[in-house]
C-alpha positions as CSV (number, residue, x, y, z in Angstrom):
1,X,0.2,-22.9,-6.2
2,X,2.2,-22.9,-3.1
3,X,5.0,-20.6,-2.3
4,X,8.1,-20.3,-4.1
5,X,10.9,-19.5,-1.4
6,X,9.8,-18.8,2.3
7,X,11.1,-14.9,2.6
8,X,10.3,-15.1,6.7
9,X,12.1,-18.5,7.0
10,X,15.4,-17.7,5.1
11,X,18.2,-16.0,7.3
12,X,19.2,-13.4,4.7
13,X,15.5,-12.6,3.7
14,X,14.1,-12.5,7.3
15,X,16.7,-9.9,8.1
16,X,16.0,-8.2,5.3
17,X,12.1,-8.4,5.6
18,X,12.7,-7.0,9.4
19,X,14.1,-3.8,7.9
20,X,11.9,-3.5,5.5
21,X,8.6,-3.6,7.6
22,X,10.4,-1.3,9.9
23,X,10.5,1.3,7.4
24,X,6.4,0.3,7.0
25,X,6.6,1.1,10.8
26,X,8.1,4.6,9.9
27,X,5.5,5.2,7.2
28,X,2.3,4.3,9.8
29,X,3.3,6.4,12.8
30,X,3.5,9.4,10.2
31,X,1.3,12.0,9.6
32,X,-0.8,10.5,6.4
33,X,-3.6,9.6,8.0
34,X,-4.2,5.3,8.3
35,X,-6.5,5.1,6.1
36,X,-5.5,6.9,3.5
37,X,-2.2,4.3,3.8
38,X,-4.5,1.5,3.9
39,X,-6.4,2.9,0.5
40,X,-3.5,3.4,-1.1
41,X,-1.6,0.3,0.0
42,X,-4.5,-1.8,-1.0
43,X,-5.2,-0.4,-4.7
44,X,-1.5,-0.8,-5.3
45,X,-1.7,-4.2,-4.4
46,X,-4.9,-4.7,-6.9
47,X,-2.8,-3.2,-9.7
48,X,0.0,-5.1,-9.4
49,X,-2.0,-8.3,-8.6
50,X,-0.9,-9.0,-4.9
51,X,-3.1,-11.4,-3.5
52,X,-0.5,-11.4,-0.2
53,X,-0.9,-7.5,0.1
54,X,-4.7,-7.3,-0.6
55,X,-4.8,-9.7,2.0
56,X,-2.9,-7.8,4.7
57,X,-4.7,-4.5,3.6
58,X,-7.9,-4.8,3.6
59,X,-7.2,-6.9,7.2
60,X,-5.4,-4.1,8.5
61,X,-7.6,-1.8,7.3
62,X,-10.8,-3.6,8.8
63,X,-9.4,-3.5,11.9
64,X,-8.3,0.4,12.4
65,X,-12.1,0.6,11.3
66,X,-12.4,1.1,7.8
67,X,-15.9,-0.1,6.3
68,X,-16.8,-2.6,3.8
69,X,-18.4,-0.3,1.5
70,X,-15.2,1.5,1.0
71,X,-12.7,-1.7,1.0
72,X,-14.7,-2.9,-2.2
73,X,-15.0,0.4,-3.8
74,X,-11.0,1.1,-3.7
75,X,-10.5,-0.8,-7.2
76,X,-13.3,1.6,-9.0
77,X,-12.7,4.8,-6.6
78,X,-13.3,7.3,-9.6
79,X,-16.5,6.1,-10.1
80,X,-17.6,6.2,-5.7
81,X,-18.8,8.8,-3.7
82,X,-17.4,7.5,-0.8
83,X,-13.3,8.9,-1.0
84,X,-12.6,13.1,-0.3
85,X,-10.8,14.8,-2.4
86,X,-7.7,14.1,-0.1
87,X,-8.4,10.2,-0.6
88,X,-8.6,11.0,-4.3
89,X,-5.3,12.4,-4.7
90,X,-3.7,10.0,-2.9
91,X,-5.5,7.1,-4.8
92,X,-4.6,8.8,-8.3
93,X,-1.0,9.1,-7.3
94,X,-0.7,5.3,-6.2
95,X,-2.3,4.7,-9.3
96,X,0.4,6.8,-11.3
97,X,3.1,5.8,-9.4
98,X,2.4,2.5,-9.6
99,X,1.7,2.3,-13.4
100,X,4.9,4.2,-14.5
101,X,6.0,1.7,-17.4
102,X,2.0,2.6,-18.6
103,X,2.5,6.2,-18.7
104,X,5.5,7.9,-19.9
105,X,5.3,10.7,-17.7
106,X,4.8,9.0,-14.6
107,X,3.1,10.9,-12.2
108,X,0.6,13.6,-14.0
109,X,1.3,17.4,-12.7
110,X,-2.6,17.1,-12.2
111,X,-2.5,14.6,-10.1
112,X,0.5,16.1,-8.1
113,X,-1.1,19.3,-7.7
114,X,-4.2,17.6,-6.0
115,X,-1.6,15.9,-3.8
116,X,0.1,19.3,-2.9
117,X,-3.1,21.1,-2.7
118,X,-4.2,18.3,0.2
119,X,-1.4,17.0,2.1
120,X,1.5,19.0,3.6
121,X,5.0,18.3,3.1
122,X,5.6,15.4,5.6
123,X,2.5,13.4,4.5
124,X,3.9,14.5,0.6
125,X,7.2,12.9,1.9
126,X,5.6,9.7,3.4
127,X,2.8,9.2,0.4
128,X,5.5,9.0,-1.9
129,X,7.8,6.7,0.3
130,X,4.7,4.5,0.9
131,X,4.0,4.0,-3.2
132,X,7.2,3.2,-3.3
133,X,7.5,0.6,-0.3
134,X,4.1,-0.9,-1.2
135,X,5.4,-1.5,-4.8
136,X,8.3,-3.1,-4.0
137,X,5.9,-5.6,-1.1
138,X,4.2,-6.5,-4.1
139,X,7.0,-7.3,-6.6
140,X,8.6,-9.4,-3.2
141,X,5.3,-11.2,-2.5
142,X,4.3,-11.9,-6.4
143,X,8.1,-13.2,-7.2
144,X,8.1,-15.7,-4.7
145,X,4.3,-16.7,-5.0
146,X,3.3,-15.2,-1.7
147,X,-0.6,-16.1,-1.8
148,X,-3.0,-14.4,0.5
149,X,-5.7,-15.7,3.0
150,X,-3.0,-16.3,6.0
151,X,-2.5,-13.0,7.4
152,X,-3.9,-11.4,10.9
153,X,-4.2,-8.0,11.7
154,X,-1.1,-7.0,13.4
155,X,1.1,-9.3,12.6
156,X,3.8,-7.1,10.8
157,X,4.2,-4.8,14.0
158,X,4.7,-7.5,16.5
159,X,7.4,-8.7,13.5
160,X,9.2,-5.6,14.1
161,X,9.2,-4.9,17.8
Protein backbone atom coordinates (compact mmCIF):
# COMPACT_ATOMS: atom_id res chain seq x y z
CA UNK A 1 0.00 0.00 0.00
CA UNK A 2 1.70 3.17 -0.85
CA UNK A 3 0.97 6.49 0.68
CA UNK A 4 -2.09 8.30 0.51
CA UNK A 5 -1.08 12.16 0.37
CA UNK A 6 2.68 13.14 0.74
CA UNK A 7 2.33 15.44 4.25
CA UNK A 8 6.25 16.62 3.63
CA UNK A 9 5.65 17.40 -0.06
CA UNK A 10 2.36 19.49 0.31
CA UNK A 11 2.90 23.31 1.07
CA UNK A 12 0.14 23.62 3.73
CA UNK A 13 1.15 20.15 5.41
CA UNK A 14 4.96 20.77 5.29
CA UNK A 15 4.38 24.00 7.17
CA UNK A 16 2.31 22.40 9.31
CA UNK A 17 4.50 19.23 9.95
CA UNK A 18 7.47 21.92 10.63
CA UNK A 19 5.54 23.17 13.71
CA UNK A 20 4.50 20.26 14.72
CA UNK A 21 7.99 18.47 15.05
CA UNK A 22 9.11 21.66 16.61
CA UNK A 23 6.92 21.14 19.39
CA UNK A 24 8.60 17.31 19.36
CA UNK A 25 11.79 19.48 19.62
CA UNK A 26 10.33 21.24 22.84
CA UNK A 27 9.23 17.80 24.32
CA UNK A 28 13.09 16.13 23.79
CA UNK A 29 15.20 18.91 25.19
CA UNK A 30 12.94 18.63 28.43
CA UNK A 31 13.47 17.19 31.46
CA UNK A 32 11.72 13.49 30.86
CA UNK A 33 14.45 11.67 30.40
CA UNK A 34 15.01 10.28 26.32
CA UNK A 35 14.22 7.16 26.89
CA UNK A 36 11.52 7.26 28.75
CA UNK A 37 10.10 9.56 25.54
CA UNK A 38 11.24 6.93 23.28
CA UNK A 39 9.32 4.08 25.51
CA UNK A 40 6.48 5.90 25.55
CA UNK A 41 6.45 7.20 21.98
CA UNK A 42 6.99 3.71 20.68
CA UNK A 43 4.09 1.77 22.69
CA UNK A 44 1.81 4.56 21.63
CA UNK A 45 2.65 3.85 18.20
CA UNK A 46 2.03 -0.12 18.78
CA UNK A 47 -1.40 0.70 20.11
CA UNK A 48 -2.54 2.72 17.67
CA UNK A 49 -0.88 0.59 14.85
CA UNK A 50 1.74 3.14 13.46
CA UNK A 51 4.09 1.35 11.42
CA UNK A 52 5.63 5.16 10.46
CA UNK A 53 6.17 5.89 14.33
CA UNK A 54 7.41 2.47 15.34
CA UNK A 55 9.66 2.94 12.71
CA UNK A 56 11.11 6.37 13.80
CA UNK A 57 11.04 5.13 17.53
CA UNK A 58 12.69 2.32 17.94
CA UNK A 59 15.39 4.11 15.25
CA UNK A 60 15.70 6.92 17.43
CA UNK A 61 15.75 5.13 20.29
CA UNK A 62 18.64 2.64 19.04
CA UNK A 63 20.65 5.39 18.43
CA UNK A 64 20.49 7.52 21.94
CA UNK A 65 21.51 3.80 23.01
CA UNK A 66 18.62 2.01 24.02
CA UNK A 67 19.03 -1.89 23.85
CA UNK A 68 17.25 -4.49 21.97
CA UNK A 69 16.08 -6.40 24.81
CA UNK A 70 14.02 -3.45 25.90
CA UNK A 71 12.79 -2.12 22.29
CA UNK A 72 11.00 -5.63 21.95
CA UNK A 73 9.73 -5.87 25.46
CA UNK A 74 7.86 -2.30 25.30
CA UNK A 75 4.62 -3.95 23.76
CA UNK A 76 4.37 -6.60 26.95
CA UNK A 77 6.25 -4.16 29.53
CA UNK A 78 3.91 -5.47 32.53
CA UNK A 79 5.12 -8.74 32.08
CA UNK A 80 9.46 -7.50 31.84
CA UNK A 81 11.79 -6.90 34.36
CA UNK A 82 13.67 -4.67 32.42
CA UNK A 83 11.42 -1.00 32.93
CA UNK A 84 11.71 0.96 36.79
CA UNK A 85 9.03 1.90 38.28
CA UNK A 86 9.54 5.49 36.63
CA UNK A 87 9.38 3.65 33.07
CA UNK A 88 6.30 1.91 34.40
CA UNK A 89 4.33 4.94 35.14
CA UNK A 90 5.03 6.52 32.23
CA UNK A 91 4.21 3.36 30.05
CA UNK A 92 0.81 2.90 31.93
CA UNK A 93 -0.14 6.42 31.34
CA UNK A 94 0.64 6.22 27.46
CA UNK A 95 -1.29 3.31 27.60
CA UNK A 96 -4.26 5.12 29.35
CA UNK A 97 -4.00 8.02 27.62
CA UNK A 98 -3.87 6.58 24.54
CA UNK A 99 -6.78 4.15 24.94
CA UNK A 100 -9.34 6.68 26.26
CA UNK A 101 -12.41 5.65 24.00
CA UNK A 102 -11.42 1.95 25.88
CA UNK A 103 -11.73 3.23 29.24
CA UNK A 104 -14.32 5.57 30.41
CA UNK A 105 -12.30 7.20 32.96
CA UNK A 106 -9.34 7.83 30.99
CA UNK A 107 -6.36 7.99 32.89
CA UNK A 108 -6.66 5.74 36.28
CA UNK A 109 -5.89 7.88 39.63
CA UNK A 110 -3.56 4.77 40.08
CA UNK A 111 -1.72 5.21 37.36
CA UNK A 112 -1.45 9.08 37.89
CA UNK A 113 -0.35 8.71 41.33
CA UNK A 114 2.62 6.49 40.10
CA UNK A 115 3.33 9.33 37.64
CA UNK A 116 3.25 12.05 40.40
CA UNK A 117 5.01 9.81 42.78
CA UNK A 118 8.11 9.63 39.96
CA UNK A 119 8.30 12.54 37.83
CA UNK A 120 8.24 16.26 38.93
CA UNK A 121 6.10 18.75 37.66
CA UNK A 122 7.89 19.76 34.35
CA UNK A 123 8.45 16.05 33.25
CA UNK A 124 4.41 15.64 34.52
CA UNK A 125 3.88 18.62 32.05
CA UNK A 126 5.99 17.25 29.16
CA UNK A 127 4.69 13.33 29.65
CA UNK A 128 1.36 14.44 29.19
CA UNK A 129 2.14 16.83 26.15
CA UNK A 130 4.20 13.96 24.60
CA UNK A 131 0.99 11.31 24.78
CA UNK A 132 -0.77 13.80 23.35
CA UNK A 133 1.74 14.80 20.36
CA UNK A 134 2.59 11.17 19.77
CA UNK A 135 -1.21 10.38 19.38
CA UNK A 136 -1.92 12.76 17.14
CA UNK A 137 1.77 11.60 14.81
CA UNK A 138 -0.04 8.44 14.73
CA UNK A 139 -3.60 9.41 13.67
CA UNK A 140 -1.44 11.85 10.81
CA UNK A 141 0.77 8.97 9.77
CA UNK A 142 -2.13 6.05 9.77
CA UNK A 143 -4.72 8.65 7.81
CA UNK A 144 -2.59 9.12 5.09
CA UNK A 145 -0.98 5.56 4.95
CA UNK A 146 2.41 6.65 6.19
CA UNK A 147 4.29 3.10 6.15
CA UNK A 148 7.44 2.65 8.00
CA UNK A 149 10.96 1.23 7.00
CA UNK A 150 12.18 4.75 5.39
CA UNK A 151 13.18 6.68 8.38
CA UNK A 152 16.96 7.51 9.75
CA UNK A 153 17.85 8.53 13.01
CA UNK A 154 17.81 12.24 13.09
CA UNK A 155 15.97 13.11 10.47
CA UNK A 156 13.11 15.08 12.32
CA UNK A 157 15.75 17.52 13.99
CA UNK A 158 17.61 18.46 10.92
CA UNK A 159 13.70 18.98 9.56
CA UNK A 160 13.35 21.53 12.20
CA UNK A 161 16.52 23.51 12.31
Amino acid sequence: MDARFDLFDNEFAAKFTKRFAGAGLLISQSALPKSTQELVSLRASQINGCGWCIDVHTKEATAAGETATRLHLVAAWRESTVFTEAEQAALALAEEGTRLADAHQGVSDETWAQVRKHYDDDQVAALVCLVALINAANRLAVIVHQRGGSYEAGMFAAAVH
